[in-house]
PASEBA-1860 file (N, C-alpha, C; in nm, 3 decimals):
! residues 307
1> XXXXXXXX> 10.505/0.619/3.305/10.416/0.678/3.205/10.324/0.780/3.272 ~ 10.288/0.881/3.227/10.244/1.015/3.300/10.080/0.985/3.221 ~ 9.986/1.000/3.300/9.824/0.999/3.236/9.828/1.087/3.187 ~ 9.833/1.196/3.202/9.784/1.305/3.125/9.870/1.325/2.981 ~ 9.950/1.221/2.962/10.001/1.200/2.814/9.942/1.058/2.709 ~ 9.859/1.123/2.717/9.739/0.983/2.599/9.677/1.051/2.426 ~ 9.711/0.990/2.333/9.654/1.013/2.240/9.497/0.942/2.211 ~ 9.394/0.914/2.116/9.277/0.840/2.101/9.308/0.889/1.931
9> XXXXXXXX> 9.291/0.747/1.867/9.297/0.760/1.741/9.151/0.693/1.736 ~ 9.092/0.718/1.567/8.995/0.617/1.599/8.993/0.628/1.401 ~ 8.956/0.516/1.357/8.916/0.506/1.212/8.799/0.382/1.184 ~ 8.688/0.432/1.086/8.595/0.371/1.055/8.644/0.259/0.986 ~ 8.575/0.133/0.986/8.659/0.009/0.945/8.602/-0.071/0.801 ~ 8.666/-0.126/0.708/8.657/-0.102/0.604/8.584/-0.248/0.612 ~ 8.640/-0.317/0.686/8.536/-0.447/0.688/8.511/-0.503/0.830 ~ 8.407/-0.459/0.896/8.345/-0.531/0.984/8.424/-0.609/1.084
17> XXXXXXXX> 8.474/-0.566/1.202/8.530/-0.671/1.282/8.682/-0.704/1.239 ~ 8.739/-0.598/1.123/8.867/-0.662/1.110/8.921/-0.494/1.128 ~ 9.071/-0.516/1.196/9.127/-0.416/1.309/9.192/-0.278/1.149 ~ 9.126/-0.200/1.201/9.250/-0.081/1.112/9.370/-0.056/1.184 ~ 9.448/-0.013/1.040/9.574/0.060/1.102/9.563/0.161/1.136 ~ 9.587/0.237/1.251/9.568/0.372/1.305/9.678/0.467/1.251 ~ 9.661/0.584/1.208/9.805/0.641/1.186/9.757/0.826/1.270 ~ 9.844/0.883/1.217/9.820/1.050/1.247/9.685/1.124/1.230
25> XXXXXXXX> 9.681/1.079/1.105/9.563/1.156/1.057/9.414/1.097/1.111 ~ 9.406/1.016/1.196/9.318/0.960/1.281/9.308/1.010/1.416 ~ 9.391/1.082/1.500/9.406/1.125/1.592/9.249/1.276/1.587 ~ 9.193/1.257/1.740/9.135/1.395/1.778/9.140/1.387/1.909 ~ 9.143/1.521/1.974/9.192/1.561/2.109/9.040/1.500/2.210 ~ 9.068/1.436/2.298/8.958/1.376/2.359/8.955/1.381/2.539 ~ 8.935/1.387/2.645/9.019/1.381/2.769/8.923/1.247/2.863 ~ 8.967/1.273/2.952/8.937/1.125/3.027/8.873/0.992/3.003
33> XXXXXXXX> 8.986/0.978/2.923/9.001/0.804/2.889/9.026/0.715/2.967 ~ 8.971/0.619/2.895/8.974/0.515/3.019/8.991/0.373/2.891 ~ 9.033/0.253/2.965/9.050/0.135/2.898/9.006/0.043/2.958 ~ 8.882/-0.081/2.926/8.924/-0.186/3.004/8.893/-0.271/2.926 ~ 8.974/-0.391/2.950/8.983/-0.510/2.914/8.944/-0.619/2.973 ~ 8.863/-0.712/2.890/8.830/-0.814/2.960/8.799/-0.988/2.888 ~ 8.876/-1.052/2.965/8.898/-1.225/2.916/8.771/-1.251/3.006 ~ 8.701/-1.334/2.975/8.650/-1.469/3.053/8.718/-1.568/3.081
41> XXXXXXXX> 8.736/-1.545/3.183/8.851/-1.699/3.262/8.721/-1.783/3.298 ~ 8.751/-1.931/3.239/8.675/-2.056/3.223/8.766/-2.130/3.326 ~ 8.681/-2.158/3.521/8.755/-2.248/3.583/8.766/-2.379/3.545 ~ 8.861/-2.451/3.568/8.816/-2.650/3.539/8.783/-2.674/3.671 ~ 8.699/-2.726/3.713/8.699/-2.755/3.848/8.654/-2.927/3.808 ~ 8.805/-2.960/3.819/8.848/-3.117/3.789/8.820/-3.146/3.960 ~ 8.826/-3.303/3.958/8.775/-3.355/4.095/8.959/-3.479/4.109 ~ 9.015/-3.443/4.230/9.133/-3.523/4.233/9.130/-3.524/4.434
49> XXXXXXXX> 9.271/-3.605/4.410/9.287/-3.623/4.550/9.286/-3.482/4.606 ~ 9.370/-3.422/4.556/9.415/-3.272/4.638/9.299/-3.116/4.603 ~ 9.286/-3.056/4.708/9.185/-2.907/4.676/9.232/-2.847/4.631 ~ 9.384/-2.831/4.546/9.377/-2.703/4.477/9.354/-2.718/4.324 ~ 9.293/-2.557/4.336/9.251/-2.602/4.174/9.369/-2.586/4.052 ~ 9.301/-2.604/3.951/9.386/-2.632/3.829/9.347/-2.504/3.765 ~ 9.442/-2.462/3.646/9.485/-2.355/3.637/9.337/-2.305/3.522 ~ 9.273/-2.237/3.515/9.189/-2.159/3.427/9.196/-2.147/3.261
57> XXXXXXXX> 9.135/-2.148/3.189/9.121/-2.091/3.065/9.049/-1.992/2.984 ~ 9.141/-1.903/2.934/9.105/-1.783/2.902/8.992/-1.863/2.787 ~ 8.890/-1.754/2.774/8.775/-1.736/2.682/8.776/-1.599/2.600 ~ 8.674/-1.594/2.582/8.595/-1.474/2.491/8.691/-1.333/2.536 ~ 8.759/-1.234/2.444/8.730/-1.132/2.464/8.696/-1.015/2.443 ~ 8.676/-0.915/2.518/8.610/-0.775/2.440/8.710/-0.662/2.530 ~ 8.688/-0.562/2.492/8.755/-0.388/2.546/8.662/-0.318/2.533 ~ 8.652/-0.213/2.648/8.606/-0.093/2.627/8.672/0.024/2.654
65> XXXXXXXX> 8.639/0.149/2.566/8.687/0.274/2.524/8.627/0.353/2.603 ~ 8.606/0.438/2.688/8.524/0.558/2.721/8.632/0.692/2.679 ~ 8.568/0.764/2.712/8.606/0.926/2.653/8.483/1.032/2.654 ~ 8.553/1.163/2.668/8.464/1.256/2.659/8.568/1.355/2.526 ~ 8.464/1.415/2.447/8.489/1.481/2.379/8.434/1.634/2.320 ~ 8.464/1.721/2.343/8.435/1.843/2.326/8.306/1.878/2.208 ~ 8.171/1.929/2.194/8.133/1.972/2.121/8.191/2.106/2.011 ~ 8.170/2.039/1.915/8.246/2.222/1.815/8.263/2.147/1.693
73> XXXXXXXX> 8.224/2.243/1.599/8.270/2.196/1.460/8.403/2.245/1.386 ~ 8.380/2.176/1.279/8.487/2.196/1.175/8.578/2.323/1.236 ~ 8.486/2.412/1.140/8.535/2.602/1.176/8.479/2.625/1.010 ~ 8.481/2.467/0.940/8.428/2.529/0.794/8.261/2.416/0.733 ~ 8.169/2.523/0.754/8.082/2.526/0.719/8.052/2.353/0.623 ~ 7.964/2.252/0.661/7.950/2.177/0.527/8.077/2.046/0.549 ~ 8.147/2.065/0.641/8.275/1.974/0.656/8.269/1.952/0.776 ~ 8.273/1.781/0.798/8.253/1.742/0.900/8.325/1.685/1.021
81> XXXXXXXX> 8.261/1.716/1.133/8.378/1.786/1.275/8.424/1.671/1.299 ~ 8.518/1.665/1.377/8.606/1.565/1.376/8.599/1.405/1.476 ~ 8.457/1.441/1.583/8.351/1.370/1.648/8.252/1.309/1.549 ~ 8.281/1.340/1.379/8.153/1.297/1.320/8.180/1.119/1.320 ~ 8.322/1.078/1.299/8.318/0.924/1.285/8.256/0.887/1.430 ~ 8.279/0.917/1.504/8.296/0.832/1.644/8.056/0.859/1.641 ~ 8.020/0.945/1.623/7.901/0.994/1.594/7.862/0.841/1.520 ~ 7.913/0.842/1.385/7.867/0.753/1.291/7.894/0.577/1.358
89> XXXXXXXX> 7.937/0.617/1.426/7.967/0.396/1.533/7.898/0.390/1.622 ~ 7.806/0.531/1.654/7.729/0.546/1.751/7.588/0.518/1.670 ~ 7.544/0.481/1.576/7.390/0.503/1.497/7.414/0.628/1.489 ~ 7.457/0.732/1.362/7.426/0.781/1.344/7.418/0.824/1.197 ~ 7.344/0.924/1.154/7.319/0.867/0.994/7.439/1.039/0.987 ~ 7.468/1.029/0.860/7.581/1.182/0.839/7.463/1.230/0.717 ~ 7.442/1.364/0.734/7.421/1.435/0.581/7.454/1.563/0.588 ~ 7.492/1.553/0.486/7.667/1.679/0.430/7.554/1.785/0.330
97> XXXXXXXX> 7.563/1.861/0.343/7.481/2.002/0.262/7.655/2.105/0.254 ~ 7.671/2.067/0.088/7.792/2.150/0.104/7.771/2.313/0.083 ~ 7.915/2.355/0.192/7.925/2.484/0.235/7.825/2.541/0.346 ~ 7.710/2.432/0.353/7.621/2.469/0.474/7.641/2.406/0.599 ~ 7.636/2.265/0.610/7.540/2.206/0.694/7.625/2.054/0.776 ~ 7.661/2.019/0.839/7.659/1.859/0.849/7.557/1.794/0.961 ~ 7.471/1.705/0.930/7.380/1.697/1.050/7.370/1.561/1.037 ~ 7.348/1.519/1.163/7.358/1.386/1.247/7.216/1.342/1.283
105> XXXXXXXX> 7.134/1.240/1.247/7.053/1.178/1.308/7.027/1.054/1.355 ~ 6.989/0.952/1.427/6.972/0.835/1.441/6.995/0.742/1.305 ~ 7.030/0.647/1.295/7.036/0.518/1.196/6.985/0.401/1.266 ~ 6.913/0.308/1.175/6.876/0.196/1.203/6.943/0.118/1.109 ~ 7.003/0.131/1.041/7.069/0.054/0.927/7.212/0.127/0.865 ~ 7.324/0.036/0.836/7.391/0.054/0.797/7.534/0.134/0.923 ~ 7.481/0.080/1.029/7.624/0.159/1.136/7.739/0.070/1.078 ~ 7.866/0.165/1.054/7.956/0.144/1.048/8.043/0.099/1.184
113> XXXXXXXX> 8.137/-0.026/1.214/8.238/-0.012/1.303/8.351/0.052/1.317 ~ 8.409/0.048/1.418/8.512/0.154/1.429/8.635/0.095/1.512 ~ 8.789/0.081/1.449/8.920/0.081/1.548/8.934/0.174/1.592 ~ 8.923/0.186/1.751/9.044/0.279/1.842/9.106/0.227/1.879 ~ 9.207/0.336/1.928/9.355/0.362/2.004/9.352/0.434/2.080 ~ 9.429/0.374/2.227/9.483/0.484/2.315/9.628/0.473/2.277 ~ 9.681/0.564/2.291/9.859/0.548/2.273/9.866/0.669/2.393 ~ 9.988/0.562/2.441/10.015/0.671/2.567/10.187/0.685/2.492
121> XXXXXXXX> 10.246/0.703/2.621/10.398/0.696/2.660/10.468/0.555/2.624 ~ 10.413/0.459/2.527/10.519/0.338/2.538/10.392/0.255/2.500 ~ 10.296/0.262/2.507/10.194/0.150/2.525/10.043/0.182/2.431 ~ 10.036/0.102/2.380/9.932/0.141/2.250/9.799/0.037/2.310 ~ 9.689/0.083/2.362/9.549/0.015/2.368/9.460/0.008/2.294 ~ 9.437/-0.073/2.242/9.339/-0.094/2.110/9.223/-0.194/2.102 ~ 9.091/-0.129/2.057/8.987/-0.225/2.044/8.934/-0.221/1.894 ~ 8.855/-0.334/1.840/8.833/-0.301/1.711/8.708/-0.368/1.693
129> XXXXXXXX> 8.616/-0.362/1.588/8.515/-0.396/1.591/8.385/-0.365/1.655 ~ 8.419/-0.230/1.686/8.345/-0.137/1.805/8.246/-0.077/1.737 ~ 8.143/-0.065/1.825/7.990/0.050/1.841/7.981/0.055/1.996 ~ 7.872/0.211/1.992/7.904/0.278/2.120/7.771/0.339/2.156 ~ 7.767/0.418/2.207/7.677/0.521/2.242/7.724/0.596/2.323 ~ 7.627/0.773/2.345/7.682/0.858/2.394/7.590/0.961/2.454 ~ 7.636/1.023/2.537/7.572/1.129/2.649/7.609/1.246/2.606 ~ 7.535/1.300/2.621/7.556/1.483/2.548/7.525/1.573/2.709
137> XXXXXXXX> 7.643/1.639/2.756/7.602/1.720/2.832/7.622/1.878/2.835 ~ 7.525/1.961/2.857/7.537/2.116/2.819/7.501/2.160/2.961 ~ 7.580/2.275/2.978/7.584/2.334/3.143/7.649/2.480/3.079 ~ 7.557/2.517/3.160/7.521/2.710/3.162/7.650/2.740/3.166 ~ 7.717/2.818/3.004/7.830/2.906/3.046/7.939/2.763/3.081 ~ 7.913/2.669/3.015/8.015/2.641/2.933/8.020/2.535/2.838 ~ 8.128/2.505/2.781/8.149/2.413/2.656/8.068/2.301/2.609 ~ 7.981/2.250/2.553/7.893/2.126/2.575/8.023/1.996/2.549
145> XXXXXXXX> 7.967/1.910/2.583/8.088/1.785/2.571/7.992/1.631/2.559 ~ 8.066/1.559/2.486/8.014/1.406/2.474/8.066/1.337/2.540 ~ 8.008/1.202/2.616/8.064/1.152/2.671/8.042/0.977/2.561 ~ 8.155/0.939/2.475/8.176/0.803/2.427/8.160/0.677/2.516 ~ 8.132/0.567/2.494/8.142/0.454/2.528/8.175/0.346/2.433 ~ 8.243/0.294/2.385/8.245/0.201/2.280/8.309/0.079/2.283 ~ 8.219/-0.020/2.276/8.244/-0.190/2.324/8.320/-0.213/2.232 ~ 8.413/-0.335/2.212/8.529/-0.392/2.111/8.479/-0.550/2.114
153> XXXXXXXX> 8.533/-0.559/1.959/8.515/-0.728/1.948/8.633/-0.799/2.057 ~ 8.700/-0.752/2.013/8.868/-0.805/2.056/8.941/-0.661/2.103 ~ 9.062/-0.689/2.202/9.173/-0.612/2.251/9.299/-0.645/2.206 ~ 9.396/-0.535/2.219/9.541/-0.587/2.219/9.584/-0.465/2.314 ~ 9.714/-0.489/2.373/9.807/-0.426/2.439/9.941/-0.446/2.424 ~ 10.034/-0.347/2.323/10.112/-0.325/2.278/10.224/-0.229/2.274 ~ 10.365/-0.267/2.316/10.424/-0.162/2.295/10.434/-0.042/2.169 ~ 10.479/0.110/2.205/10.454/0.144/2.049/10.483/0.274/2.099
161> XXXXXXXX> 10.512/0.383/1.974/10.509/0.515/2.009/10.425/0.610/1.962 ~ 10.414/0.687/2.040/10.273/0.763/2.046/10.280/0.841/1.958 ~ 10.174/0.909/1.832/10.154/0.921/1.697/10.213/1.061/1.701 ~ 10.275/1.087/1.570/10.354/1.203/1.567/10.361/1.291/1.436 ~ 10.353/1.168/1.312/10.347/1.198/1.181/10.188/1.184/1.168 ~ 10.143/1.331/1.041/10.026/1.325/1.006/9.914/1.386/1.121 ~ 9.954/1.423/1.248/9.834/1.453/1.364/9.791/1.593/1.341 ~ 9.675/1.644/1.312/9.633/1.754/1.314/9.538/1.770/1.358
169> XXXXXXXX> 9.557/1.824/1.467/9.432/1.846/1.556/9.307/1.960/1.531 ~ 9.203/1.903/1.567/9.073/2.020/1.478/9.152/2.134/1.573 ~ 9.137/2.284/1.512/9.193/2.409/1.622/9.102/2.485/1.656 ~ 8.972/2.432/1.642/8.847/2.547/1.647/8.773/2.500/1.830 ~ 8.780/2.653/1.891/8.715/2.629/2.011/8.615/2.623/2.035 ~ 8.552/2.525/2.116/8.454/2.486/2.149/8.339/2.620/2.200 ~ 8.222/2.651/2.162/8.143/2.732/2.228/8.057/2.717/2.341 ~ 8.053/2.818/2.425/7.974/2.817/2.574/7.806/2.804/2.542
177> XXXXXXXX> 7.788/2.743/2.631/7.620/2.753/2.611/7.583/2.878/2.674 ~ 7.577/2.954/2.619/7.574/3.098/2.643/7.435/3.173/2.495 ~ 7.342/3.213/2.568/7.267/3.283/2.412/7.224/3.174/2.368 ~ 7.114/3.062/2.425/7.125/2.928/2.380/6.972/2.955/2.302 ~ 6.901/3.010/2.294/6.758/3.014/2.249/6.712/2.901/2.302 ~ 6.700/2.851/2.350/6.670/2.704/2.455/6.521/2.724/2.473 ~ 6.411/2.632/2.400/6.267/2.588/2.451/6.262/2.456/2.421 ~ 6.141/2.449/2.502/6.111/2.315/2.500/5.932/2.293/2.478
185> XXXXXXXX> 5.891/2.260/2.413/5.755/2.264/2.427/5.720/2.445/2.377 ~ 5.806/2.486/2.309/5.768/2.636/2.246/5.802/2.716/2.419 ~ 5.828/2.654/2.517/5.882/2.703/2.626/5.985/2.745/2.667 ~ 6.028/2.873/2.738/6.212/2.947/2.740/6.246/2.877/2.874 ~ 6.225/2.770/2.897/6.284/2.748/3.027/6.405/2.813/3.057 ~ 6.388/2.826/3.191/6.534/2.876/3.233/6.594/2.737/3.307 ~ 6.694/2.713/3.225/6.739/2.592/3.308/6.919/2.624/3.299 ~ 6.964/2.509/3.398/7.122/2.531/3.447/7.199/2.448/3.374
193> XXXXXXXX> 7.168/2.315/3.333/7.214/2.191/3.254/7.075/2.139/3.205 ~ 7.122/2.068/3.095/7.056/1.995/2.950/7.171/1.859/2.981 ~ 7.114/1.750/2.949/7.176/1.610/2.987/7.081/1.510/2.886 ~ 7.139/1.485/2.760/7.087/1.378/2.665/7.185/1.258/2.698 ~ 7.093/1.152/2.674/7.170/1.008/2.674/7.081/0.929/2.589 ~ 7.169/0.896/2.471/7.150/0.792/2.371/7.089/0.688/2.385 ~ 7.159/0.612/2.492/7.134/0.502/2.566/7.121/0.397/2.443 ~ 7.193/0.360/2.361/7.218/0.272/2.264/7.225/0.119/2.363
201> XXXXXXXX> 7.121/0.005/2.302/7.153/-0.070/2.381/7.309/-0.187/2.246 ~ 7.454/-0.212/2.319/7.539/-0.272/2.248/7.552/-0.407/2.319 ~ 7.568/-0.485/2.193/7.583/-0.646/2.195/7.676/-0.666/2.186 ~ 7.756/-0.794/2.197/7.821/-0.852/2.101/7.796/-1.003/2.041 ~ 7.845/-0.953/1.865/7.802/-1.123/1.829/7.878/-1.220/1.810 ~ 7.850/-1.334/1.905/7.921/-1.452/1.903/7.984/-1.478/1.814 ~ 8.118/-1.559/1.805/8.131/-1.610/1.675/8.284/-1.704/1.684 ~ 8.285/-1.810/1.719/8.339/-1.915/1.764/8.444/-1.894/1.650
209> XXXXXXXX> 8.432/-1.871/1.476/8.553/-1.886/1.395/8.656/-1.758/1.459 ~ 8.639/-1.700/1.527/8.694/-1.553/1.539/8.817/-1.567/1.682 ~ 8.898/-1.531/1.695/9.009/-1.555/1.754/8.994/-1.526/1.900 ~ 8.902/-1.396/1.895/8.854/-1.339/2.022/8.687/-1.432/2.094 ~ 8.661/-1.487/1.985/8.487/-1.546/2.003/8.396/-1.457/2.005 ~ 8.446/-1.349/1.935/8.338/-1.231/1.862/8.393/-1.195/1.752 ~ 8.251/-1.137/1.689/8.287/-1.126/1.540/8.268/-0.949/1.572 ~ 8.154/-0.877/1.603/8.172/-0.751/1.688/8.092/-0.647/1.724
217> XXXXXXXX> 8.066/-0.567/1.765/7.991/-0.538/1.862/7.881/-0.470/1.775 ~ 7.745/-0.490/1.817/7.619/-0.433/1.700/7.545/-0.354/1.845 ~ 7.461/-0.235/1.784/7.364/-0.162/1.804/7.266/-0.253/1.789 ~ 7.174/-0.287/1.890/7.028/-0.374/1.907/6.907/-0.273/1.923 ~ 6.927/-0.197/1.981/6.818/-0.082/2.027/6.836/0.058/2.075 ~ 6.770/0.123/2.147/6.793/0.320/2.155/6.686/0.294/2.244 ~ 6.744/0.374/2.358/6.596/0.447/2.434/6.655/0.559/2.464 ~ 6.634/0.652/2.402/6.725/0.809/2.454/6.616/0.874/2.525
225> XXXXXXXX> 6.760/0.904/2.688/6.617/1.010/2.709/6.723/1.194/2.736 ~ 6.622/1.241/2.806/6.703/1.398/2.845/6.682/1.394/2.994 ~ 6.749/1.514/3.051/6.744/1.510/3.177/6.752/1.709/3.206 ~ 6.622/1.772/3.237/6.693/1.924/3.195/6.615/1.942/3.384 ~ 6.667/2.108/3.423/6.667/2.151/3.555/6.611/2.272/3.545 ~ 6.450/2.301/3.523/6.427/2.440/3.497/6.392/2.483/3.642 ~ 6.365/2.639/3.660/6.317/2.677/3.803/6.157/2.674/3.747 ~ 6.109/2.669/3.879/5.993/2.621/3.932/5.912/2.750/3.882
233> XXXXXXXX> 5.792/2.759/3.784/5.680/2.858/3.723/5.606/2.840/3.790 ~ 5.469/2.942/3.782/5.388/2.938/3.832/5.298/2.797/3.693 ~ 5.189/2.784/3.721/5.096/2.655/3.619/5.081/2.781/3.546 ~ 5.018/2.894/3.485/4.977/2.973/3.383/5.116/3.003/3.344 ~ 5.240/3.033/3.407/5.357/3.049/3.331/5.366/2.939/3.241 ~ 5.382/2.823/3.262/5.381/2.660/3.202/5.368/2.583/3.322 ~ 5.282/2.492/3.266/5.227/2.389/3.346/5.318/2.241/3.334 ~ 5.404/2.225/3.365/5.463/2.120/3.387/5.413/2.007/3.416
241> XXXXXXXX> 5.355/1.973/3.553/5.320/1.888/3.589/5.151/1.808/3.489 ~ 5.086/1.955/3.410/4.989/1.943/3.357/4.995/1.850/3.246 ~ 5.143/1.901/3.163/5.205/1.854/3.075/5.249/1.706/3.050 ~ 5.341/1.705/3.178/5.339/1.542/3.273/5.189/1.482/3.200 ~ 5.128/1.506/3.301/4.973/1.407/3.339/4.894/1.386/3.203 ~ 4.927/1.488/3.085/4.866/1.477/2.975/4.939/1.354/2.856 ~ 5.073/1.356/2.909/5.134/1.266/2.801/5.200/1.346/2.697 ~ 5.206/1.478/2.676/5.251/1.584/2.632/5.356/1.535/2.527
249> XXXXXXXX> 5.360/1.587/2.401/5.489/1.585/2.327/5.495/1.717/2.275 ~ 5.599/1.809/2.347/5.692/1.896/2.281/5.826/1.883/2.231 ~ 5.879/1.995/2.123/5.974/1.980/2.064/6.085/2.081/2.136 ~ 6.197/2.041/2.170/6.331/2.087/2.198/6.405/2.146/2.111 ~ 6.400/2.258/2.119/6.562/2.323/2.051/6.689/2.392/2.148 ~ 6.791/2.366/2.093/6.944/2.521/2.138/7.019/2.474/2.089 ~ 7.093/2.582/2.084/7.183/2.605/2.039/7.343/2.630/2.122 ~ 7.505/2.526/2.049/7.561/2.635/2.089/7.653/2.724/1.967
257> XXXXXXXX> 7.652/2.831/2.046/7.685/2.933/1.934/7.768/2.995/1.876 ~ 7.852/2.963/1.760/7.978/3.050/1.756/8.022/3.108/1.623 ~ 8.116/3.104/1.581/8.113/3.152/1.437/8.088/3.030/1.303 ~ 8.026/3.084/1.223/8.022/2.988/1.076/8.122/2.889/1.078 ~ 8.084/2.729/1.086/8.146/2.623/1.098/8.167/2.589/1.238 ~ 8.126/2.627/1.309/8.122/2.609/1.483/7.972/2.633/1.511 ~ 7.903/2.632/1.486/7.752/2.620/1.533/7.701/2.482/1.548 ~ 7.646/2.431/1.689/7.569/2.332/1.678/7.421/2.359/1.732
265> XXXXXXXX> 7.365/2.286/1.656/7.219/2.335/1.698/7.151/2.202/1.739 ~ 7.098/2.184/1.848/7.041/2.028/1.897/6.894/2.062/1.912 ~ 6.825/1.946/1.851/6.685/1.997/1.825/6.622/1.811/1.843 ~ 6.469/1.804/1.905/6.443/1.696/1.949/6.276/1.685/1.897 ~ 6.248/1.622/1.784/6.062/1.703/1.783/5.994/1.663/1.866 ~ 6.001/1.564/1.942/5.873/1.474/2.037/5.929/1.448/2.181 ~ 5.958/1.518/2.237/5.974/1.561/2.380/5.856/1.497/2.485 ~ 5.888/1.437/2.570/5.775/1.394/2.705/5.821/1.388/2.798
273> XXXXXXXX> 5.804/1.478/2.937/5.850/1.455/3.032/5.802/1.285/3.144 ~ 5.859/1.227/3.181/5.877/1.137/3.268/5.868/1.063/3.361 ~ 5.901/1.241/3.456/5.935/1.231/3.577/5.961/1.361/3.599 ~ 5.901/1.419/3.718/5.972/1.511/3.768/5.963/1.517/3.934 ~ 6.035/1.603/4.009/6.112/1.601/4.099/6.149/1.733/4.156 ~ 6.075/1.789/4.257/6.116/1.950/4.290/6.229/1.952/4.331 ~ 6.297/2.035/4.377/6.430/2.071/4.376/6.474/2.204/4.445 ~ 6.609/2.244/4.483/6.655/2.362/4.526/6.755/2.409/4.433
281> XXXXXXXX> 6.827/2.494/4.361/6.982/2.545/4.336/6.981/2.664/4.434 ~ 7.094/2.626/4.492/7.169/2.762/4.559/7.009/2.893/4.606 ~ 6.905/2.826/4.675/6.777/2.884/4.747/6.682/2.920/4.640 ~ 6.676/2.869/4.520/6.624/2.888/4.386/6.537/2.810/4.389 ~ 6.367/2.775/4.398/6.313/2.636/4.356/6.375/2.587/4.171 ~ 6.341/2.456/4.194/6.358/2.445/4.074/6.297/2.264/4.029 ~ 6.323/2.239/3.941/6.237/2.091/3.902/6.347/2.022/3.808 ~ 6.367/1.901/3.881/6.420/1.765/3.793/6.412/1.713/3.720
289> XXXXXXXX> 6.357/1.708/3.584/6.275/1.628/3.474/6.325/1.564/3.407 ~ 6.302/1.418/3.361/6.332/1.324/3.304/6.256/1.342/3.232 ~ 6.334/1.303/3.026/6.232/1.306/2.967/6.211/1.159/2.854 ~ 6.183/1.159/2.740/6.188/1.029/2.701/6.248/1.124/2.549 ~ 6.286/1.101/2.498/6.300/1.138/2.298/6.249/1.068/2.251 ~ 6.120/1.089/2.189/6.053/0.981/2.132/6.061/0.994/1.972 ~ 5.969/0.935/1.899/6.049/1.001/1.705/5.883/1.037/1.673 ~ 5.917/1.120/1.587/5.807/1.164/1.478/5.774/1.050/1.414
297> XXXXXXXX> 5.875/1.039/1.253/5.817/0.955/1.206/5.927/0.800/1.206 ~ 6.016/0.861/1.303/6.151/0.754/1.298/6.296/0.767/1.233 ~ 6.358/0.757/1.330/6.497/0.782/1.331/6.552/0.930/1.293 ~ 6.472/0.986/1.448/6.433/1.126/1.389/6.414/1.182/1.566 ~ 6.445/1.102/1.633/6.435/1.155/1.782/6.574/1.245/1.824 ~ 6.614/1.325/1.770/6.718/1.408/1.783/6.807/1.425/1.637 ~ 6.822/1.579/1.644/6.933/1.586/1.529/7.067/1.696/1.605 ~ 7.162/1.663/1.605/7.266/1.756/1.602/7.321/1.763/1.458
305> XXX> 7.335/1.953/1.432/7.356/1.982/1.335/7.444/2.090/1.350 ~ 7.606/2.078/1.270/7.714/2.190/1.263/7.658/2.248/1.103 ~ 7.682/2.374/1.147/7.638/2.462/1.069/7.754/2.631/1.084
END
């Protein structure tokens, strides 16, 4: 079986913890996947004449999904990109403005679960009952990309052939972070990479009637923070460190940019730096900053919006 031949299907699940059928029209182009699986082996450590032990029993299990997936929308305005399910298993709330808009914000209620699939060459990996969280990374001059994580109630590993009927892949290319209007605090930093992380904290819930001993995996909490790399100002250019020491909340915007139905615009209102950390690029000063996303008035600490 050759890696670089893997499909990722994924479909929102109609009831909680119970597995969808994956077909074509579930498929989107995703790259470095990964699978793992995992039993709890329960030792007996029985007491007899002889030291060797006796054979183990499988327990509880769960899978996990990782993936990265390309930022970019539809290509049509108001219709939503093809990252929006995997978005929505992540906390995220969807609102559709037709012919305009689809925009993504935090949820505290109502996350939907989600079946994936890897299908390779012969072998179908599947978790179901899944929520996730995700890393958003943007780097100067080129493509922004997500990075998935998504826990499973239960696994299977199955022979099968890899999806063929029904696959249509979104065809719209991803845009460079290029022309980003990028501030922060009403500030143009010049920075090299932008690095958001969700940081969704995922459970899973027990559940002894359930075949796997989960019923499936829930969103408990969020601490999202950012991570951006501006060069080093003078304090009257912007005061960073001032900013730091004050407790500061500014708001984040950029953009990446492309034609109608490919625009994403990532915007953050309550910004606080962290931490920061001087730095070099290539004989450049420059500064490390950790930040926190905090919310206005709630569930409101970041919006990505295709437009």
């Amino acid at each position: 079986m050759l890696t670089a031949k893997v499909q990722l299907a994924a479909h929102i699940e109609a009831e909680e913890g119970t597995a969808e059928s994956l077909a074509g029209a579930d498929a989107l182009l995703v790259s470095n996947f990964s699978f793992r699986p995992n039993i709890a082996m329960k030792p007996r450590n029985q007491s007899s004449a002889s030291l060797s032990q006796f054979s183990q029993v499988p327990g509880v299990r769960s899978g996990v999904i990782e993936f990265d997936v390309e930022i970019k929308g539809s290509g049509t305005a108001g219709t939503p990109p093809a990252l929006g399910k995997l978005l929505k298993a992540c906390a995220f709330a969807e609102t559709i403005v037709e012919s305009t808009s689809v925009t993504y914000t935090p949820a505290s209620a109502s996350v939907p679960s989600i079946t994936l699939g890897g299908y390779h060459d012969g072998i179908i990996e599947k978790i179901w009952g899944a929520r996730g969280t995700a890393k958003i990374s943007l780097k100067d001059g080129e493509p922004g990309s997500i990075h998935f994580t998504f826990t499973g109630a239960d696994f299977s590993v199955t022979d099968g052939a890899m999806l063929s009927s029904g696959v249509s892949y979104e065809t719209t290319v991803p845009p460079a972070l290029l022309s980003a209007a990028l501030a922060v605090d009403s500030y143009a930093a010049i920075i090299g990479t932008l690095d958001v992380d969700v940081a969704n904290a995922v459970a899973l819930r027990q559940d002894a009637n359930s075949p796997s001993g989960h019923k499936s995996a829930v969103i408990t909490g969020r601490t999202p923070t950012m991570n951006i790399d501006p060069e080093t100002v003078t304090v009257a250019t912007y005061d960073f460190y001032g900013k730091w020491r004050s407790g500061n909340l500014g708001a984040l915007t950029t953009a990446l940019t492309g034609a109608a139905g490919n625009i994403c615009t990532i915007t953050a209102p309550k910004v606080q730096y962290t931490a920061i950390t001087p730095g070099d690029k290539s004989g450049v000063q420059n500064l490390s900053i950790g930040c926190a996303l905090t919310r206005d008035s709630g569930d409101d600490e970041i919006s990505i919006a295709f437009t």
